[in-house]
C-alpha positions in Angstrom: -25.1 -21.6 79.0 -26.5 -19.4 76.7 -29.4 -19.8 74.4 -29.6 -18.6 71.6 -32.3 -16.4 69.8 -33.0 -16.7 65.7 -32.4 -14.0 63.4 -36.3 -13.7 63.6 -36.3 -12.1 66.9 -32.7 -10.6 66.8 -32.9 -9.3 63.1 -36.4 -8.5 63.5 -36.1 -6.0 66.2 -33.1 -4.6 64.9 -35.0 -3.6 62.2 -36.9 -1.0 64.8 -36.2 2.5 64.2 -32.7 3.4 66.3 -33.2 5.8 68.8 -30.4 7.5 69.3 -29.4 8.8 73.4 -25.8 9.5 73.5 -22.7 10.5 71.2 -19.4 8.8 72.2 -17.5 10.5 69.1 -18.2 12.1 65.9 -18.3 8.3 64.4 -19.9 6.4 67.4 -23.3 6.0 68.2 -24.7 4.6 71.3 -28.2 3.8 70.5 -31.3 1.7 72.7 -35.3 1.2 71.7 -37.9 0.4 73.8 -38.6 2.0 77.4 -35.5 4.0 78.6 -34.4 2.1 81.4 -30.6 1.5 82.0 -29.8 -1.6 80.6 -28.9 -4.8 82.6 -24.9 -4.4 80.6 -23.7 -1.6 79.2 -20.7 -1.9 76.3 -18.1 -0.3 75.2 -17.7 -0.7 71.8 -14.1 -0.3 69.7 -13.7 -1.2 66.0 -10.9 -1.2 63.8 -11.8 -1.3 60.3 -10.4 -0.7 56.8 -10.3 3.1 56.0 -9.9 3.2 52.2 -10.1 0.3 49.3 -10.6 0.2 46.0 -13.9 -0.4 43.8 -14.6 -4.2 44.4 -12.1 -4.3 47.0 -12.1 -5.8 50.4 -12.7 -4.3 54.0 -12.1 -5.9 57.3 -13.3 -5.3 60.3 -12.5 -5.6 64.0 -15.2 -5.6 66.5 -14.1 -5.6 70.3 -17.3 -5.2 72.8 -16.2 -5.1 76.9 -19.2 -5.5 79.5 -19.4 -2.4 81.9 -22.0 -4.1 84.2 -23.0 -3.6 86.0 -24.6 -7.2 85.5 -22.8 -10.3 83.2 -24.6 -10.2 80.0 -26.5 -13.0 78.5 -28.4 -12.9 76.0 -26.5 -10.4 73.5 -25.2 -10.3 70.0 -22.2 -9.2 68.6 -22.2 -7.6 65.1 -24.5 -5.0 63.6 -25.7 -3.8 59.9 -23.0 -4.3 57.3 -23.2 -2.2 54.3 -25.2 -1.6 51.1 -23.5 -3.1 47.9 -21.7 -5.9 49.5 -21.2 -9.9 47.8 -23.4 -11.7 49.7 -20.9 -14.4 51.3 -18.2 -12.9 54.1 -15.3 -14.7 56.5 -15.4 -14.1 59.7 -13.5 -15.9 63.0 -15.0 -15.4 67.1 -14.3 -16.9 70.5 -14.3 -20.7 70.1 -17.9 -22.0 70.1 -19.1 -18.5 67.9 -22.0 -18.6 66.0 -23.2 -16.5 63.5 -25.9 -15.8 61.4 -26.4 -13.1 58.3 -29.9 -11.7 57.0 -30.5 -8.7 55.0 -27.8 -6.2 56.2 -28.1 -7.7 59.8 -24.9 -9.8 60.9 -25.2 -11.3 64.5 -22.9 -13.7 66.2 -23.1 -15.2 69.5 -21.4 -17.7 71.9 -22.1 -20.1 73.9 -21.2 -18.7 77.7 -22.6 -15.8 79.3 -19.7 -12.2 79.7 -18.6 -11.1 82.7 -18.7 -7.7 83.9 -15.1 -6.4 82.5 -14.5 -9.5 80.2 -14.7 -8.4 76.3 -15.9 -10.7 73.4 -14.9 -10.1 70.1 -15.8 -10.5 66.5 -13.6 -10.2 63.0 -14.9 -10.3 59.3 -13.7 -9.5 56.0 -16.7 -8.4 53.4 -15.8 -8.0 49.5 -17.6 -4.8 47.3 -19.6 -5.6 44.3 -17.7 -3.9 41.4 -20.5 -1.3 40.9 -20.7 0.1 44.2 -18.9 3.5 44.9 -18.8 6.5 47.3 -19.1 5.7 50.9 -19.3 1.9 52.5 -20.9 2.5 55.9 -21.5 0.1 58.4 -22.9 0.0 62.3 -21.4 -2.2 64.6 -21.5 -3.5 68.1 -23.7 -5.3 70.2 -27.8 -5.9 70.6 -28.4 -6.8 74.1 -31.7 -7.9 75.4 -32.6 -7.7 79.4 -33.6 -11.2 80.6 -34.9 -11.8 83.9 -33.8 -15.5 86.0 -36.4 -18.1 85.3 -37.1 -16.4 82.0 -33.8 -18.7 80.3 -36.3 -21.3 79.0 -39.5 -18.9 77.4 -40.0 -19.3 73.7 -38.8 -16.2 71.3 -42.9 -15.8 71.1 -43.4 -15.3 75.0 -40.5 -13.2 74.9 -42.0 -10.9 72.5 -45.2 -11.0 73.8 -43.7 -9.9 76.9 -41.9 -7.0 75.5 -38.4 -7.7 77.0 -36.3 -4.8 76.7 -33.5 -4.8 74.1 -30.4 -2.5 73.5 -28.3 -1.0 71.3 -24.6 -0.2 71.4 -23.1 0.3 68.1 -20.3 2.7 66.2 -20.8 3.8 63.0 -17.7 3.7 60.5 -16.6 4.7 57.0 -14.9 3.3 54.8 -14.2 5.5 51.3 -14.4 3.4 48.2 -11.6 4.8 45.9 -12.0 4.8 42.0 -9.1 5.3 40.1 -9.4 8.2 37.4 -9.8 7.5 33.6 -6.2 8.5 33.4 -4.4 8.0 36.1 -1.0 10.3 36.4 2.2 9.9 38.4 0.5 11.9 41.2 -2.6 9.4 42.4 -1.9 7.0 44.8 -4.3 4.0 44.5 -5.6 2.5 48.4 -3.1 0.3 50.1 -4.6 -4.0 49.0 -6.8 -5.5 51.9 -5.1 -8.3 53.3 -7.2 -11.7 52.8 -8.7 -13.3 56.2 -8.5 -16.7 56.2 -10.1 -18.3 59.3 -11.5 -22.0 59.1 -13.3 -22.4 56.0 -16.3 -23.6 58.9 -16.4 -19.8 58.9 -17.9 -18.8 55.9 -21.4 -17.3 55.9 -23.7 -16.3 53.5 -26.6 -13.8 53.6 -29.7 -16.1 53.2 -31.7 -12.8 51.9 -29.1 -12.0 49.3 -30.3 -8.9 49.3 -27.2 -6.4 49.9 
């Protein structure tokens, strides 16, 4: 079973500075902090996401993450940092027995079993613009992973972090272009396809407790 950490430790360290060590694609980032050992589980990280929408629109996004090993990962999060200019409640649907959490621009979910080396978990969510934001919405997501040793399951998020347990970061960056109609819109403009609601339970609603997007 897994146990899980509070946005305290999770958000708290994703807050670090990213440092970035290899380049999947032009819109991927695979990023780790702390000392440069390999990880415990590597991921690979695919997300499909909403391209284009309009001012105050919606954008939904897609998040599969697939252990490589070469251990079964425990004590992860799927997620990432959502972006700037968002409302600060969201819908979102995971594995049965997901939980999630939302703070700042840090959105972490986790369940309650540990992934096997070539299983995948997965995460969906549907975010809504406030009507002032424009240009670019740019979000980074994936999975924070953190390297915890047997017999190290029941240490408090303190110890942990006095210990310095290693953590790790694979996450994608994507774009999605926030499209404001012109003041007078002709024959030739083609306004962004609508963003399908997502309606999972209503249990899976969450707000951002620092409202601060």
């Amino acid at each position: 079973m897994r146990r899980s950490f509070s946005l305290l430790l999770a958000g708290g360290l994703a807050a670090a500075p990213l440092t970035v060590t290899g380049q999947a694609s032009a819109a991927s980032t695979v990023a780790t902090t702390g000392p440069t050992a390999a990880p415990y589980s590597n991921f690979k990280i695919s997300v499909k996401y909403t391209k284009r929408t309009k001012r105050g629109g919606k954008m939904t996004y897609y998040v599969r993450a697939k252990n490589l090993g070469p251990h079964y990962a425990d004590y992860y999060y799927i997620g990432g940092q959502l972006p700037k200019g968002v409302k600060p409640t969201l819908r979102w649907g995971g594995p049965k027995g997901t939980k999630c959490e939302w703070a700042g621009r840090w959105f972490w979910c986790w369940g309650p079993l540990a992934l096997e080396k070539g299983k995948t978990d997965w995460l969906n969510f549907q975010l809504t613009l406030k009507s002032g934001t424009k240009g670019t919405a740019t979000a980074r997501l994936g999975v924070i992973s953190f390297d915890v040793d047997q017999g190290m399951e029941n240490m408090s998020e303190a110890e942990l972090k006095r210990l310095g347990i290693k953590h790790h970061y694979d996450l994608k960056t994507v774009k999605t272009t926030i499209v404001s109609p012109p003041r007078n819109p002709g024959r030739g403009w083609t306004p962004p396809p609508p963003v399908k609601d997502y309606n999972p339970p209503a249990s899976h609603e969450e707000s951002n407790t620092k409202k601060d997007t």
